[in-house]
N, C-alpha and C positions, 0 to 999 in steps of 0.2 A: 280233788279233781274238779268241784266246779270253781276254785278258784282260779284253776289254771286256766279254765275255760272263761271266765270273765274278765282276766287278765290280754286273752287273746282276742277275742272279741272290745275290749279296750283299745288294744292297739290298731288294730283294725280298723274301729272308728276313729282315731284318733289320725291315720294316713289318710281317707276318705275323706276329711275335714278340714283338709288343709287350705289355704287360701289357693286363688285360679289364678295364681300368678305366671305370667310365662313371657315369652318373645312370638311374635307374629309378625309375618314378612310381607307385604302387599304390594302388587306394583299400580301405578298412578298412570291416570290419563295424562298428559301436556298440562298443564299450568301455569299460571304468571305471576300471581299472585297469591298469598295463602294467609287465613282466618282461621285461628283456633281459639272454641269457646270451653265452657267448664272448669278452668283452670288446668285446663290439658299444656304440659311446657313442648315446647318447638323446639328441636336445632336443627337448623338447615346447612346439608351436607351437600360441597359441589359435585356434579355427578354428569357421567352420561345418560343415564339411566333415571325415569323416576318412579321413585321405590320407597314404601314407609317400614322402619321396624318399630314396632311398636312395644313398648315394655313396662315393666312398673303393676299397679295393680289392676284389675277389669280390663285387661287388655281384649279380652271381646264381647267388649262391650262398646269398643270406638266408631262410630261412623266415619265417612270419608262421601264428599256432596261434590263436583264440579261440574260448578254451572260458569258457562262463558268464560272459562279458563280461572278461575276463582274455584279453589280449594279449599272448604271449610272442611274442619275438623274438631267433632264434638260427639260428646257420649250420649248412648241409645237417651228416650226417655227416661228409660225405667232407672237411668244411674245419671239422672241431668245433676250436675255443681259437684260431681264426686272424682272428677280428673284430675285431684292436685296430686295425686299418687301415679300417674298416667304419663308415659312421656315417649316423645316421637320424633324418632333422626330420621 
């Protein structure tokens, strides 16, 4: 019995620990220009709309700054140089 129970409890942390990987959907002010640091990758997709999906790993953990139509895009502090895993259509 308790191995059943350390078994499940195994498993159980083992779902709880899994990476925060996911999709995040964010819509954008107007922009003209766009700056991505971290080693975060870009594709820029023509749209009516403007809208980031964000995927890949720490997806929030990404900022989004627009100043004077200048969109930069870079991760929090706490994960600066860690967006080569990070990528934003």
């Amino acid at each position: 019995m308790k191995q059943v129970i350390l078994f499940v409890f195994f498993l159980f942390l083992m779902h709880t620990a899994r990476p925060q990987d996911g999709k995040i959907s964010m819509n954008l002010a107007n922009f003209t220009e766009v700056k991505a640091f971290d080693g975060i990758s870009v594709n820029l997709i023509k749209s009516n709309e403007n809208k980031a999906v964000i995927t890949g790993a720490n997806t929030d953990k990404v900022n989004f700054v627009n100043s004077d139509g200048i969109l930069k895009i870079r991760m929090e502090i706490t994960k600066i140089f860690s967006g080569y895993r990070t990528f934003v259509d």
